[in-house]
C-alpha positions in Angstrom: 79.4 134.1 95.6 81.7 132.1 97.4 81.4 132.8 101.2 84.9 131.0 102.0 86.7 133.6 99.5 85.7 136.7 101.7 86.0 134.2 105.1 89.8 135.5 105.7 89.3 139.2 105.0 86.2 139.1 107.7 88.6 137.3 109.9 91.9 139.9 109.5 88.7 143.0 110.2 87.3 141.0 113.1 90.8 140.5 114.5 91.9 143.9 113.9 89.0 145.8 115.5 89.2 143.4 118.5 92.3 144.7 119.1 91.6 148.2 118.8 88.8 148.0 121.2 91.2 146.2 123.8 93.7 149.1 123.2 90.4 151.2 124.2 88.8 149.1 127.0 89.5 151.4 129.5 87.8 154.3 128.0 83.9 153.7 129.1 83.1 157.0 127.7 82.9 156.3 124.5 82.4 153.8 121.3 84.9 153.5 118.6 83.6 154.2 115.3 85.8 154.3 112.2 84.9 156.0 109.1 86.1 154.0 105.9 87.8 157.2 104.5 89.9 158.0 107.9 93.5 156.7 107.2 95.1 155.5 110.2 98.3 153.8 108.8 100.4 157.0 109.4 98.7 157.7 113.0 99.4 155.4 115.1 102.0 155.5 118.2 103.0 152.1 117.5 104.9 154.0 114.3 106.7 155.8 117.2 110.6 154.8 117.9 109.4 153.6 121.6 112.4 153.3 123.1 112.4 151.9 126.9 110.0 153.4 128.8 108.1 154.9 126.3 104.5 155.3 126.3 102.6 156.8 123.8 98.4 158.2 123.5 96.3 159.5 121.0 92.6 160.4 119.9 91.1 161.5 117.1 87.6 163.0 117.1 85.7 163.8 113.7 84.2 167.5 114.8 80.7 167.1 112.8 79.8 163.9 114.2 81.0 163.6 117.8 82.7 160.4 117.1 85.8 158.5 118.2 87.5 157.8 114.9 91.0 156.9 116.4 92.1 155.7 119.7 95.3 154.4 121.0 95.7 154.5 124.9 93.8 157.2 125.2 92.5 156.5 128.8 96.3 156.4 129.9 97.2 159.0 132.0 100.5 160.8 130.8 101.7 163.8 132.3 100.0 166.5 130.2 102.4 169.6 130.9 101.0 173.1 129.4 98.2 170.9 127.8 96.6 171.0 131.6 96.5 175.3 130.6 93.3 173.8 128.1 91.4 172.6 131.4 92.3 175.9 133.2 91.0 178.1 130.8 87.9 176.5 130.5 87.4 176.3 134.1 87.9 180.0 134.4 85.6 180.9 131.0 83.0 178.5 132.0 82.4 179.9 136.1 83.2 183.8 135.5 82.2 184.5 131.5 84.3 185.7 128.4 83.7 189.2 129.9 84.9 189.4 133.3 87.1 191.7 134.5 90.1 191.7 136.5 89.9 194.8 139.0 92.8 197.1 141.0 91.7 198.8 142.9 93.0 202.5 145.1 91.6 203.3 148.2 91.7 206.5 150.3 90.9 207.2 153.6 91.4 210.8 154.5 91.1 214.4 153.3 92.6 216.1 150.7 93.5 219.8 151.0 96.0 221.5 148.4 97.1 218.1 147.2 98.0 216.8 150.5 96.4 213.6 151.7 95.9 213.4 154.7 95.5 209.6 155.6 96.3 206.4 153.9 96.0 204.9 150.3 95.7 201.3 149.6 96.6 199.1 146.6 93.8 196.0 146.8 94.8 193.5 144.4 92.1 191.8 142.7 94.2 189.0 140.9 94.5 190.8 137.2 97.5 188.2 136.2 98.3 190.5 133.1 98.9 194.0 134.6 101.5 195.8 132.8 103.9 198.5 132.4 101.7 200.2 131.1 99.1 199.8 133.5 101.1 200.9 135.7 101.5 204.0 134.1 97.4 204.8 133.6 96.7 203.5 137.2 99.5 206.1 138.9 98.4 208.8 136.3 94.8 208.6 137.6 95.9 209.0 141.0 97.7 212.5 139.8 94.8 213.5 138.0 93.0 212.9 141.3 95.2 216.0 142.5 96.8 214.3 145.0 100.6 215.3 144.9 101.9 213.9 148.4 100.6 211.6 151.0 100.9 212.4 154.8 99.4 208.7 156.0 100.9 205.3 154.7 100.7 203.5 151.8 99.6 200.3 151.7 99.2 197.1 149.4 96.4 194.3 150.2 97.4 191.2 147.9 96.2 188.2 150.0 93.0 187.7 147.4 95.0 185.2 146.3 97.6 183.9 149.1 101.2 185.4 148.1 103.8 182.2 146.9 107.2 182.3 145.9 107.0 179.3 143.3 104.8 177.9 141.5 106.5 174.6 141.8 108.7 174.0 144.5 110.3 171.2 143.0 111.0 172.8 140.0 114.3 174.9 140.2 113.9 178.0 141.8 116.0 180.0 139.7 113.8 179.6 136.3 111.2 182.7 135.5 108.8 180.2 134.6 108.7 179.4 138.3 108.3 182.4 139.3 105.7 184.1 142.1 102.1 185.1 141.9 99.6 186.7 144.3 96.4 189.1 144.2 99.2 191.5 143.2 101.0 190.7 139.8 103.0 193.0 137.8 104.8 192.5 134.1 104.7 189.0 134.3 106.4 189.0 137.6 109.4 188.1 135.6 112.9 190.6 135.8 115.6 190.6 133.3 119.3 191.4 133.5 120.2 194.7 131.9 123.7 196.6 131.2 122.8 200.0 129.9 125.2 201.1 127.2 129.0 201.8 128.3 128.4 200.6 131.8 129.7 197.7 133.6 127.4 197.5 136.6 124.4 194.8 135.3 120.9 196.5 136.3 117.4 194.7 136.8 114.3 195.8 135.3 112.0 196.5 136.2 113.7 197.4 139.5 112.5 195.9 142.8 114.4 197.6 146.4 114.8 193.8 147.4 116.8 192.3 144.4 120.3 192.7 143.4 122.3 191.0 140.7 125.7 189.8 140.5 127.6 189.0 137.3 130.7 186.4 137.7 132.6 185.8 134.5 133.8 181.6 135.0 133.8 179.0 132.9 130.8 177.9 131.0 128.8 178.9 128.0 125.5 178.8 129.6 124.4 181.3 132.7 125.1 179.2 135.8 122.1 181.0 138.6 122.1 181.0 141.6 120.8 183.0 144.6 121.3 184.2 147.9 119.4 186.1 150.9 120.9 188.2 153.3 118.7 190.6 155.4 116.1 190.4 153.5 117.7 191.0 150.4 117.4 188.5 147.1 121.1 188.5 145.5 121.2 186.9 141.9 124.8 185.7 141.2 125.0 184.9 137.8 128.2 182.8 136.5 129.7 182.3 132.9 131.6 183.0 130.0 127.5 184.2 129.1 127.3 187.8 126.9 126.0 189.5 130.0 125.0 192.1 127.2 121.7 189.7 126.2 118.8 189.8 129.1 118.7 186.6 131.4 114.9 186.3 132.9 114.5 185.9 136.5 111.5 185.0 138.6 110.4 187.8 141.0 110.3 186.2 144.3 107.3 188.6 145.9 104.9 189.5 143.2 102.8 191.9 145.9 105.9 194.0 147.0 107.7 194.4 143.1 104.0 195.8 142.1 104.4 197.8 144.9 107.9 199.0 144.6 107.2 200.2 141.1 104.1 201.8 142.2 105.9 203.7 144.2 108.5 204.8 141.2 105.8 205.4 139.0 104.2 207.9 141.5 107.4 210.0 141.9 107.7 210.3 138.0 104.6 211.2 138.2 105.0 213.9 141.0 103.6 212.2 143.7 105.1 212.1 147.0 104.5 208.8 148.8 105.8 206.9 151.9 107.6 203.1 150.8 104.4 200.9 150.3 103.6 198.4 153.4 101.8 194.9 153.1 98.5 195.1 154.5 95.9 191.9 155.6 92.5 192.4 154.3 91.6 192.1 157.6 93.2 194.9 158.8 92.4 197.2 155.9 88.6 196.1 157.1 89.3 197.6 160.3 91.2 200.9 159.2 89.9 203.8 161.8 88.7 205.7 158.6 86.1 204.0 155.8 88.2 204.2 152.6 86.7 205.4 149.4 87.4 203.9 145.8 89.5 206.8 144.4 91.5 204.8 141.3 90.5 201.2 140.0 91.8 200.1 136.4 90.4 197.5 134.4 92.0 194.4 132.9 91.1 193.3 129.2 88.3 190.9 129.0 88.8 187.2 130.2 88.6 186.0 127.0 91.3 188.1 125.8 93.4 186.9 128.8 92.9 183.3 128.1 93.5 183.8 124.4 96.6 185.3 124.8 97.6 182.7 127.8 97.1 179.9 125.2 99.2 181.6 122.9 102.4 182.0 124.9 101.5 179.9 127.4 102.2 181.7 130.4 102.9 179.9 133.9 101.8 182.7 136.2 98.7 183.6 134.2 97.2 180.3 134.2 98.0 179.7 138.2 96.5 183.2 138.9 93.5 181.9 136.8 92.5 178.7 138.7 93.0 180.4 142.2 90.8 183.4 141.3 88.1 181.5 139.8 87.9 179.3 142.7 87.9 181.9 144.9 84.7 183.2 143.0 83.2 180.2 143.5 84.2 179.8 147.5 86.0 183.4 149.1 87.9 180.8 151.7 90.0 179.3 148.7 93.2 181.3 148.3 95.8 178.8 147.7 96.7 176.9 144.9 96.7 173.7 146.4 93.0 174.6 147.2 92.5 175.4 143.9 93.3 172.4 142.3 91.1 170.4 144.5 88.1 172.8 143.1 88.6 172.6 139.8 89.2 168.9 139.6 85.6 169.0 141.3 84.6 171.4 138.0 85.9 169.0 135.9 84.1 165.8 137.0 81.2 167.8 137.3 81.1 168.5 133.9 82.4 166.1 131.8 81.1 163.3 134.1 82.0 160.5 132.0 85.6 161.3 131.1 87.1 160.0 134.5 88.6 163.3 135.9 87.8 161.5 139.2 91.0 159.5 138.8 92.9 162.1 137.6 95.9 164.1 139.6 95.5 168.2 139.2 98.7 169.7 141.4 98.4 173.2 140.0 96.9 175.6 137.0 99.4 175.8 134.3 100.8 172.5 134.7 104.2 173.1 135.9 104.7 169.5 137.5 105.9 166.1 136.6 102.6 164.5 139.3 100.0 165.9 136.9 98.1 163.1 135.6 95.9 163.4 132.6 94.5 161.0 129.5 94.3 162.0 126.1 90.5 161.7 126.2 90.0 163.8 129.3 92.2 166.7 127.3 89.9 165.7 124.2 86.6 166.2 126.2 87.8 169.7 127.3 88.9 170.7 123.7 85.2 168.7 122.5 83.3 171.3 124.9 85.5 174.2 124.4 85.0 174.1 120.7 80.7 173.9 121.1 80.6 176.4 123.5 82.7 179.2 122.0 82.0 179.2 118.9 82.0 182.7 117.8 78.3 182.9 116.8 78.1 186.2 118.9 81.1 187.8 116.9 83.6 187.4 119.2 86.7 184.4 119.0 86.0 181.4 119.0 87.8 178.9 121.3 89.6 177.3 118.0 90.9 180.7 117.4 92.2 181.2 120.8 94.4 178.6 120.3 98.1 178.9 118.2 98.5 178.4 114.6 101.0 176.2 113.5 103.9 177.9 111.4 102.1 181.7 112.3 102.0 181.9 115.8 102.4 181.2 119.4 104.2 177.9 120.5 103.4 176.7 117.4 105.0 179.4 114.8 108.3 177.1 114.6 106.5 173.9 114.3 104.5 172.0 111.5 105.5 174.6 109.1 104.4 172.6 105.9 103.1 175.6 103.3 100.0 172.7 103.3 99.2 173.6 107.1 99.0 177.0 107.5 96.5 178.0 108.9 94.9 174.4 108.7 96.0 173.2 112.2 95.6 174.8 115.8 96.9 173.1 118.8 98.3 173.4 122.3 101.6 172.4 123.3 102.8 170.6 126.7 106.8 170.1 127.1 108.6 169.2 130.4 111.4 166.7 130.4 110.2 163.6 129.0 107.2 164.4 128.6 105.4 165.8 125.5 101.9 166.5 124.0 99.8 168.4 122.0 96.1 168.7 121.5 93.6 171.0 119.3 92.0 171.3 116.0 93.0 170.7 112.2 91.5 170.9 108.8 92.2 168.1 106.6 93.2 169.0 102.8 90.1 167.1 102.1 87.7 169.2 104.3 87.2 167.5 107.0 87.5 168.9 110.8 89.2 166.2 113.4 89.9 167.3 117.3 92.5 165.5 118.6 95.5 165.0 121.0 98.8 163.3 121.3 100.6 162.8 124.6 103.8 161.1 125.3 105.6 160.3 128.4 109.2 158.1 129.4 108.3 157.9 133.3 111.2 155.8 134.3 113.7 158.6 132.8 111.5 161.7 134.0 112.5 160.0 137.3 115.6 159.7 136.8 116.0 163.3 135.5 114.7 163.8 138.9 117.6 162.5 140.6 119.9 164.4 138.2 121.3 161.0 136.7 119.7 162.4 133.5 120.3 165.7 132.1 119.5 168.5 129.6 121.0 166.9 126.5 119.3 163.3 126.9 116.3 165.4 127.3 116.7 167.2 124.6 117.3 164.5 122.4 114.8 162.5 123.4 111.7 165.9 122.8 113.3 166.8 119.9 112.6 162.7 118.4 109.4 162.7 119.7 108.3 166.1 118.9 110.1 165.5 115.0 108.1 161.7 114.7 104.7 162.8 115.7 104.2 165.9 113.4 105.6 163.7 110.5 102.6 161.6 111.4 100.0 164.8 111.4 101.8 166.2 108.4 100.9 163.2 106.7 97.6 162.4 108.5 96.5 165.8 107.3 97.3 165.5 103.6 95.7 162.1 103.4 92.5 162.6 105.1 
């Protein structure tokens, strides 16, 4: 053997690992290690069309071993989006359990005679993020079974567990239903639509809240143009456009506490129950009501890992926000904002996964509803990493891999990677905001083999200028709808090779 014959294919492997491992040399927490029979050539984000400002991240873990098998600025930070919903949930699973329990909670504080109450109820929110119509419908129900059929004293509604906001983001328009309110008192969503029953020109909302009103202005336009105004305490929608006002627009409620309490009170009268219009109460005060109040209704939520499997799946602002600032309340009952929130479970997060560098990361909220969120690719990869060897389903229950969408069957991912090849094979969560895009989770190879990994891209320069509206929704568009197209070509064929 002729040592000089192999000397240049040593030199092209030396040089080409050398330059992986620069790529990498920001990432402490790990060692690269590449299996012979992982092909790389179609994932790379070099393959990207990286226009200016472009910057691209991904990491590849192979799910028996442990190991790094592809890296490409993953210690960048990008801004992660919904993908920031994946650190959320685990902060909530890990500190209160798969089976915790929301709880709602009805109070009374006086006598009952002939179905007349003679003091007070209470409504004491206890941060269920999912309540529901339905809900609704058993919590009121119980209260009639109760026999109470009118209420001399007040009712009032306690929903400062978590501290009331209007907005998630307050950067973020204020008109979008993704932005909506959240509190210790949620209710469908906290989301309205636009209704116009059948034959009738007046446009409805639903469900109803006292304090909103909508108003439909037919102009020029082929998009909803919304807006809002507030006059004596009123919220007045005024919706513009050559829009079909007969298809529902969805609006963010801007007081979660009072529109569960406003349909509270509707449900009750259906129900034959006489009440007084609900008031906001301090838990302070309700502490110091002259009577002791006695537990007389409380309702239930699903289980928390129901909740975060079905947060995953549609990816639901409110839910997530709800999640962080309950669980860190658990963990310290003077937390109550979200700002507070996000300091704690930063603190979770480089207390667990010491080594990723989620000290140098920026957390702003829950769900990830703002451009300043600052994550890597490896730091979503460690959360995914733990996720999948804690929960997974050895007690009968879903695993965190199952939690998450399927792509071409459901969720955010039923429209995307659709290949006959992949169902079923890969499950992910998405992030999207304007110029920036990512997605992170688990696949199955057509070979066998089981690879965790995420993607993140991000065009800071134009997110900025998107910012200061000298970028729009069409260059945005164009620009997700590329990146989105390019990277699952690259998975797609990733997949079927490996």
């Amino acid at each position: 053997m002729k040592p000089q014959k192999y000397l240049w294919k040593i030199s092209i492997l030396a040089a080409a690992i050398l330059s992986l491992l620069f790529q990498c040399s920001e990432d402490k927490t790990y060692h690269l290690k590449f299996s012979d029979s992982f092909q790389k050539n179609h994932l790379s984000a070099h393959r990207f069309s990286m226009g200016a400002g472009d910057k691209a991240g991904i990491v590849v873990m192979d799910a028996r071993t442990q190991k790094i098998v592809y890296a490409e600025n993953a210690g960048e930070f990008f801004i992660p989006a919904s993908l920031t919903k994946l650190a959320t949930s685990i902060y909530a699973l890990d500190t209160l359990g798969e089976d915790f329990r929301f709880k709602t909670t009805l109070y009374s504080d006086g006598k009952l005679e002939n179905g007349i109450l003679s003091g007070n109820l209470t409504i004491v929110g206890g941060g269920d993020p999912v309540f529901s119509v339905e809900d609704m419908s058993h919590f009121v129900r119980g209260l009639h079974e109760k026999g109470i059929r009118k209420v001399l004293g007040k009712v009032f509604y306690l929903d400062d567990e978590i501290a009331p906001r209007m907005n998630i983001d307050p950067d973020m328009p204020k008109t979008k239903y993704y932005n909506t309110s959240f509190s210790g008192l949620n209710f469908a969503n906290n989301i309205q639509e636009t209704i116009r029953p059948y034959n009738k020109g007046r446009i409805f909302l639903t469900p109803p809240d006292a304090h909103s009103s909508v108003n439909w202005n037919h102009s020029n336009g082929v998009y909803p143009d919304i807006n809002y105004k507030i006059e004596n305490g009123q919220w007045k929608w005024i919706i513009s456009g050559k829009y079909n006002a007969d298809i529902p627009v969805a609006l963010p409620v801007p007081d979660s506490g009072y529109f569960f309490a406003w349909n509270f009170y509707l449900a009750a009268k259906a129900y034959g129950v006489k009440l007084p219009v609900p008031e906001r109460i301090s838990m302070e005060k309700f502490r110091n009501l002259d009577n002791s109040p006695e537990e007389l209704v409380t309702h239930e939520s699903e289980t928390l890992g129901v909740i975060v499997k079905d947060l995953l799946l549609v990816s639901n602002n409110q839910w997530a926000e709800v999640l962080m600032v309950f669980t860190a309340h658990k963990q310290n009952p003077k937390i109550v904002r979200m700002e507070e929130a996000a300091v704690a479970m930063k603190e979770y997060l480089v207390k667990t996964f010491p080594d990723a560098g989620f000290e140098k990361s920026r957390i702003i909220n829950g769900s990830g509803l703002s451009s300043q969120t600052r994550l890597t690719p490896f730091q979503i990869l460690t959360v995914l990493s733990h996720a999948r060897n804690r929960y997974d389903s050895q007690d009968g229950g879903n695993s965190f891999e199952e939690m998450l969408p399927v792509s071409g069957i459901s969720g955010t991912l039923k429209s995307r990677i659709t290949d006959e090849l992949l169902l079923y094979r890969n499950r992910a969560k998405t992030g999207t905001l304007a110029f920036a895009i990512g997605m992170g989770g688990y696949t199955t190879t057509k070979k066998g083999n089981h690879y965790t990994y995420v993607f993140m891209k991000t065009n800071f320069p134009n997110r900025d200028l998107y910012e200061k509206d000298k970028l729009g929704p069409g260059e945005n568009y164009k620009w997700s709808m590329n990146a989105q197209e390019e990277f699952e070509n690259q998975i797609l064929r990733w997949i079927k090779e490996n």
